[in-house]
N, C-alpha and C positions, 0 to 999 in steps of 0.2 A: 602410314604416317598421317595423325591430325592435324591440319592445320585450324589453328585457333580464330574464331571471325569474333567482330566486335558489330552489331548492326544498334545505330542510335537513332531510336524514330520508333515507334509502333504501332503508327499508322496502314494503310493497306500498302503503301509501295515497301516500308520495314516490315512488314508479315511478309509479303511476298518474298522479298529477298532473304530474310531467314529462315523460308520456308525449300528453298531451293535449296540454300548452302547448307542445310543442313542433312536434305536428302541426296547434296553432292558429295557428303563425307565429311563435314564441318563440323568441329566441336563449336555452337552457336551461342553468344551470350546476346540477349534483345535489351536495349534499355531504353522504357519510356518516361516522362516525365511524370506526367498524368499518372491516375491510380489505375484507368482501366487503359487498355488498348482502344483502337480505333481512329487515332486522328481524329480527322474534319470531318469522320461518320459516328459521331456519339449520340449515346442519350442520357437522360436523367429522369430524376422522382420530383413530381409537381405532385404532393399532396398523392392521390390515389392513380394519377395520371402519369403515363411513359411519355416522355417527350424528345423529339430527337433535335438536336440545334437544328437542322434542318431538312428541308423534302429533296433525298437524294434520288432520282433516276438511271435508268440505264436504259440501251438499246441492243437488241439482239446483235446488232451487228460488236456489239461487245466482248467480243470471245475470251479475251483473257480476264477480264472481271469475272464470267461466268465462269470459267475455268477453274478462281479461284472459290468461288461459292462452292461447287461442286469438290474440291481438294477440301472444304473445311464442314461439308458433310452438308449444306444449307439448301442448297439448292431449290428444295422444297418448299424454305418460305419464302421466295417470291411469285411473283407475278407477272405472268410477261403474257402482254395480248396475241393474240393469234390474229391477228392483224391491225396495222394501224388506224388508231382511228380518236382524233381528238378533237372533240366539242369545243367551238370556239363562241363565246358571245358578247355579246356589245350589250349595252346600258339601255335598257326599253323595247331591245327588241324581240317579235315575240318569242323566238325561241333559239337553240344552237345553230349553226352552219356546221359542217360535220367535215375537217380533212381527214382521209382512208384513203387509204389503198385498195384498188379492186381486187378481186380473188376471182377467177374467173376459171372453169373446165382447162388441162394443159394443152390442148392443141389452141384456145386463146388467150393464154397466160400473156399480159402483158407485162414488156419489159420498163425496168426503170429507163427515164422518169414519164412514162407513158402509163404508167399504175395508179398515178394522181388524177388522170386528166377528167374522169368525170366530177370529181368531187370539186375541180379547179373549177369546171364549168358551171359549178351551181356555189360559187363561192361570193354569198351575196355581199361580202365587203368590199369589194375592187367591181369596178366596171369590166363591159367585153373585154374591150381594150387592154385595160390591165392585165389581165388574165392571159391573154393570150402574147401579150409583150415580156409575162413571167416566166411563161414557156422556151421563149427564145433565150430568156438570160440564163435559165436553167442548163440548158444547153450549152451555153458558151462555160458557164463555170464547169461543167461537166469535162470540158476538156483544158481546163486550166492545170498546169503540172504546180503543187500546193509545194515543195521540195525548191522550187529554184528559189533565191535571195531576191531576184528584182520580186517577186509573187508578195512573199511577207514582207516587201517594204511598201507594197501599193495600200493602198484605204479599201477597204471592203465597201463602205457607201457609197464612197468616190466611182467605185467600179461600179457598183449596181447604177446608176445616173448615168454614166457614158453611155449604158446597154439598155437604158430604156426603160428605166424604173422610177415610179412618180413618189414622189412624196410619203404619197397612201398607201401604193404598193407596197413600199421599206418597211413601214409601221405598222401596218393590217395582217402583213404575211411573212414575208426576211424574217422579219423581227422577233416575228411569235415563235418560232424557232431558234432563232441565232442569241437571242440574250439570255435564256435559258441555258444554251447549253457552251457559248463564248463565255457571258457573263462579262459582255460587254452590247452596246448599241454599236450601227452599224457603223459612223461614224471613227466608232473609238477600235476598231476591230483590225488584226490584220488580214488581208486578204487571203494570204493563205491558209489560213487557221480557219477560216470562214469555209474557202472553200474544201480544207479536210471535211469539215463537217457534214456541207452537203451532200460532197460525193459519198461520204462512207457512208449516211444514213439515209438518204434521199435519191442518189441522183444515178445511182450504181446496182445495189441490189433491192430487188423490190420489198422484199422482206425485211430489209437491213432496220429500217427505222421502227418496229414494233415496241413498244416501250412497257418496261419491265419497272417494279419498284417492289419495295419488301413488305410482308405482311404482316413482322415483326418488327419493333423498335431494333433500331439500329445496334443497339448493343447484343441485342440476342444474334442480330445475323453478322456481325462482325467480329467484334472486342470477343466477348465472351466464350464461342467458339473458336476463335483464332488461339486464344490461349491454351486451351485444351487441347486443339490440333499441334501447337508447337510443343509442348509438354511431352505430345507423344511421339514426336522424331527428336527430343533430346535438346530442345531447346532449352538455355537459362534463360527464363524471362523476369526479370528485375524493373518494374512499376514501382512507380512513385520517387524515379530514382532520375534526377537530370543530370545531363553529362556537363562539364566547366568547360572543358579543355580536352587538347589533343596533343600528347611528345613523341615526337622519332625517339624509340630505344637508343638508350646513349648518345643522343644530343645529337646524332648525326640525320641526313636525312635518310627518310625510310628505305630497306634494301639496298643499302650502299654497304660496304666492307665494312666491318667495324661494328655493324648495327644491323638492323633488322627487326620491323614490326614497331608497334604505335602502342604507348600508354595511353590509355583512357583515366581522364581525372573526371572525379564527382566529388560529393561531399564526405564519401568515405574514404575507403583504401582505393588504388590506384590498379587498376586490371591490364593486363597486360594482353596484346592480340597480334599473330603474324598481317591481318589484312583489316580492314575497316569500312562498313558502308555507311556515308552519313544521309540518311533521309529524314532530314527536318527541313521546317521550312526557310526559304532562301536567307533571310537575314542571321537565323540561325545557323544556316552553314556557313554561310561567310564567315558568320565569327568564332566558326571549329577550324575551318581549313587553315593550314597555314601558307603565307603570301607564297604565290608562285603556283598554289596547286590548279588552277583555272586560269583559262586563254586569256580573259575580261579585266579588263583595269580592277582595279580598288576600290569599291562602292558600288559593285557591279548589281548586287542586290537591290537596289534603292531605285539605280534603272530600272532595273526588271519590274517593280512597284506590284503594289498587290490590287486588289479591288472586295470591297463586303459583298454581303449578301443578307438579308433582312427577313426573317421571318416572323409575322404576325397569326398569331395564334387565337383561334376565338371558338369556347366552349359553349354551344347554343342548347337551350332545352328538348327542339325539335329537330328532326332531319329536313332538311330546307336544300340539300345537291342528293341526285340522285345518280350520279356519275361517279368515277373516282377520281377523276378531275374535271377542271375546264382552263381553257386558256380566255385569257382577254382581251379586246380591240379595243379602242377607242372609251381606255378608263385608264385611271394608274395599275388596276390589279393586273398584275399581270398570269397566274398562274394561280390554280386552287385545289387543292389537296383533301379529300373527306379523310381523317386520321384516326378515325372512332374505332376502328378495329386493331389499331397497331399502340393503340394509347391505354386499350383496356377499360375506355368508356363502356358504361353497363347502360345505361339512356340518356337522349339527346344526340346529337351530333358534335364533331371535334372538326373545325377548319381550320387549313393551314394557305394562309398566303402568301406565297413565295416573290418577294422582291432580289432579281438578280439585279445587279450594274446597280446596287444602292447607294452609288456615294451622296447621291441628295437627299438621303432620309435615312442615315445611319447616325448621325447626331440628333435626330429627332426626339424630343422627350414620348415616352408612348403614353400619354392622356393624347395629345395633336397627334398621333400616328391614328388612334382610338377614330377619335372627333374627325379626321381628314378620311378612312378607309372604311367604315362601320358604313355610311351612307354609299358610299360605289359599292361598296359591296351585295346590298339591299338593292342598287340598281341593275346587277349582274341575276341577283337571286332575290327577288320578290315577297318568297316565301320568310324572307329572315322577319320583314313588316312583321312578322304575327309571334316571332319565338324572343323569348329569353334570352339576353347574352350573359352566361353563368360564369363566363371569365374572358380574360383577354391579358394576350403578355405576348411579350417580344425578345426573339435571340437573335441577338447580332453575330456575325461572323465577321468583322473588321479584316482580316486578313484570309477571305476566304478562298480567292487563288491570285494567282499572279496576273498581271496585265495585259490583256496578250493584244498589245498593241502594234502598230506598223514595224516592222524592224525588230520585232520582241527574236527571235529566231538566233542572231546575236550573241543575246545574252543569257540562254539558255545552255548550261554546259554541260555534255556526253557524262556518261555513264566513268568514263575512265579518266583518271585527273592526274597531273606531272608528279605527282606523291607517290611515287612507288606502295602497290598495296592499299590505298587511300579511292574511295570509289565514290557515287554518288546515286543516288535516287529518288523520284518525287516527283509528283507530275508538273512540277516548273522544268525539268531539268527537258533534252532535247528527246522528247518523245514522237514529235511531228505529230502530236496530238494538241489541244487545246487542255485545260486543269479538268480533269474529269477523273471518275473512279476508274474508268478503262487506261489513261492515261499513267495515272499513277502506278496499278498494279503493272504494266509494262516497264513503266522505267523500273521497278524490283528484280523485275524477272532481268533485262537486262544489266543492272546492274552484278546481281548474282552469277549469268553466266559470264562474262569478264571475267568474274574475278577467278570461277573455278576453271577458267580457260590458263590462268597463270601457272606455270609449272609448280606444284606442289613442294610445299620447305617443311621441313621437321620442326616440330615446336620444342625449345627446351624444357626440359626439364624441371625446370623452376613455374614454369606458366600452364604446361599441361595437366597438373595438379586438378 
């Protein structure tokens, strides 16, 4: 017996999910809006140049991201260091500060967060003091449970300050971490979400936080291979094609007597599916689901709010980073990317500066993004004084992930929704992750096995076609 899936989204949590249901036994039809696959991991053609909307990372401790790299054959084009280790610098000064992880013989392997501690001690942006007061709140969050309600309703900054965290400390170190990968300040963060992060990448296994990124434009290590890999377990994938609407067969609700499975409306014919995952983003699902299918009032999306992310792009005639990134203190940049090998740059260098938590400079016109970031930039890298800037341009991400603010935990809805057959996915949804690609690809996979957890229905006749 096939049961018929409908997955809307072709992003990584819809690859994920139509990638399961399909090797669950699922006749799978994929519909994205866009021409290509991939979601919030695309790229495009600048002229001779590949450019991806933005600088996506991962961390080892990413298993089901990698999981999905390795099922869609990729694996190969990333990157992932063999230990942590990221060059942080400040504006003038002479050179990086280096946070790593020690590697040390097994009988003195040290454990997290005790893998940090030399690089803590020579971290010349915070004082002794700080240093050693980071250690202690490292610990405390270390054993915070990130799962209970009162957790995600506290302030993640609010908590760093009780425990003894200055100012400088939040913004020198928390930060250069936590907004990156929240994509929020600490401020605006929830506490639990804050501390998922540190424990699974920092605070737990020593290896967990080694950071991985692709060697390819995003389309080559996503969109494009995902399509191929779904083609080959029998996927329909239908690009370029957005969904309207969602109808219970025969006007009843879905799996009720009478009825059974969901029309999908688009601007063609009308498809027919016994079950449904919707993973678009939240305002988009809200306005597929019908009332009742989630726990959350009516507007629940709007709560949930989203947040940009801004990246500034700058094609230099010389190589001025000799790193494949750096992180930033005490400048606006906060994150720097060398993109010259993923871009198919033939000479010069391709910078990519990553503004997470950008709602103050996502209405910015980019001539003032130019004229405001070109000079911090030259204050980080020295060398840029002497090269050519051969271009410069800016992608916004307006709605890059959801808010994951105090309390956000709420309004984030499970995998299985009061819709009979009706499911959901997307790393807004209750991953107990923060908006990541780890997060995403989870909530597919969970979404997917729900659904083939459902006792199997025969498709009529008329729809198995």
């Amino acid at each position: 017996m096939i049961r018929r899936v409908a997955v809307i989204g072709g992003g990584l949590a819809g690859i994920t999910a139509a990638l399961h249901c399909a090797e669950g036994g699922c006749q799978v039809t994929l519909f994205e809006a866009r021409p290509q696959l991939g979601g919030l991991t695309h790229s495009f053609r600048r002229g001779e140049l590949w450019v991806d909307n933005g600088q996506h990372v991962f961390l080892r401790c990413c298993t089901s991201y990698r999981a999905l790299l390795r099922r869609l054959g990729v694996a190969h084009r990333v990157e992932l260091q063999p230990r942590l280790a990221i060059p942080v610098r400040s504006p003038d000064a002479p050179g990086p500060v280096w946070l790593r992880r020690s590697v040390l013989p097994a009988p003195l392997h040290l454990p997290a967060p005790l893998h940090l501690a030399a690089s803590l001690l020579r971290y010349r942006p915070l004082s002794i003091l700080e240093r050693a007061r980071f250690a202690l709140a490292a610990l405390a969050l270390r054993r915070l449970d990130p799962s209970r309600s009162a957790t995600d309703e506290q302030n993640f900054g609010a908590w760093l300050r009780r425990h003894g965290q200055s100012e400088r400390a939040i913004a020198a170190l928390w930060e250069v971490v936590g907004v990156a990968t929240l994509n929020a300040r600490a401020d605006q963060a929830s506490l639990s979400l804050a501390a998922t992060v540190f424990q699974e990448g920092l605070l737990t296994d020593a290896a967990a936080a080694d950071i991985g990124w692709s060697r390819v434009p995003l389309r080559a290590l996503h969109g494009d291979p995902a399509l191929s890999c779904l083609g080959l377990v029998g996927v329909q994938v239908r690009t370029g094609v957005a969904v309207r609407g969602l109808e219970p067969r025969g006007g009843l609700i879905a799996g009720s007597a009478g009825g059974g499975g969901w029309q999908i409306m688009t601007d063609g014919a009308p498809m027919s599916a016994e079950a449904v995952i919707v993973a678009v983003p939240p305002v988009a699902a809200e306005g597929l689901l019908p009332a009742g299918s989630v726990a959350a009032a009516p507007g629940w999306a709007a709560r949930l709010g989203s947040v940009p992310i801004v990246n500034l792009h700058v094609v230099l005639d010389r190589t001025v980073l000799d790193e494949p990134f750096i992180a930033g203190v005490d400048t606006p940049v906060q994150w720097v990317f060398d993109r010259t090998e993923q871009s198919g740059l033939m000479t010069g260098q391709y910078l990519a500066v990553s503004l997470s938590a950008a709602d103050d400079v996502v209405d910015t016109p980019t001539a003032a993004l130019r004229t405001r970031f070109l000079p911090e930039l030259a204050r980080l890298l020295p060398a840029i004084h002497d090269a050519q800037v051969r271009d410069f341009f800016v992608t916004r991400e307006r709605q890059a992930t959801f808010r994951p603010a105090p309390g956000t935990a709420a309004l984030r809805p499970p995998p299985v929704t009061a819709a009979p057959g009706l499911f959901l996915a997307g790393a807004w949804t209750a991953t107990g992750w923060p908006a990541t690609m780890e997060g995403a690809v989870r909530s597919g996979a969970a979404a997917a096995t729900a659904l083939l957890a459902q006792s199997p229905r025969s498709v009529p006749a008329e729809t198995a076609s």
